[in-house]
N, C-alpha and C positions, 0 to 999 in steps of 0.2 A: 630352067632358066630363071634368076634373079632378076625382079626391076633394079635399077640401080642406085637408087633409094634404101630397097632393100637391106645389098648388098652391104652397102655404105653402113649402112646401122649395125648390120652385124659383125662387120671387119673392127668396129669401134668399138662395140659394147663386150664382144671377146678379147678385147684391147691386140686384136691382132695387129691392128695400124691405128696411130693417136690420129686428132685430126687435122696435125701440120703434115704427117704423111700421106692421108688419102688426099689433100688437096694438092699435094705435088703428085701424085701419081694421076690426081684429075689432070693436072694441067698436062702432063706428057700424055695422055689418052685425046686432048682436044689439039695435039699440035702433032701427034701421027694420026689419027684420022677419027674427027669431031662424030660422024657415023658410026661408030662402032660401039659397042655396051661395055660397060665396067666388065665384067664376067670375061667377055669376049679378047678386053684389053689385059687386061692380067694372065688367060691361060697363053695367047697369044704371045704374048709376048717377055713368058716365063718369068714374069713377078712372083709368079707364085704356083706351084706344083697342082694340077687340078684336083688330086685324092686330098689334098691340105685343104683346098677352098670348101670341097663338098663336105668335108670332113667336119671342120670349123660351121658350117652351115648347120649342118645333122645336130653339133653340139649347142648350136642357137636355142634348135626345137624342141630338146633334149628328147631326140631320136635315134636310136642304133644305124652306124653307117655300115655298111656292108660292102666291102669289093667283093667282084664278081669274077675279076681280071682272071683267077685262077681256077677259079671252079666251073666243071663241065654244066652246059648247059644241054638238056636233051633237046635232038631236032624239033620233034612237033609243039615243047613248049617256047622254044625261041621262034616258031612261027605264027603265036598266038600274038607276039609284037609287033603292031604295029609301024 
């Protein structure tokens, strides 16, 4: 999970959203439901494809992103998940 500060900076600084877009996607985030997190408001409400958000995140840190979606996990190591 992003603070939404965070977020914010990274959506901009990848130029994924200028900042007349993140402040209009703020404002419909505070007018369906002021309680909710940027992160939360965007996969929610399919702004934006969750593998695209993490993805764009990975690329901030210049981190390798990985999906998982398709690759078997063995039982006793997806037990060590908490």
């Amino acid at each position: 999970m992003l603070s939404d500060e965070l977020l914010k900076k990274i959506l901009r600084e990848t130029k994924t959203f200028d900042s007349k877009g993140l402040k209009q996607l703020e404002k419909e985030m505070r007018d369906h439901d002021p309680d909710m997190t940027f992160e939360a408001f965007l996969l929610k409400e399919k702004k934006m494809p969750e593998e695209m958000l993490y993805r764009i995140a990975a690329q901030f840190y210049k981190l390798p992103f990985v999906s998982l979606r398709e690759k078997p996990i063995r039982r006793d190591v997806l037990f060590l998940i908490p």
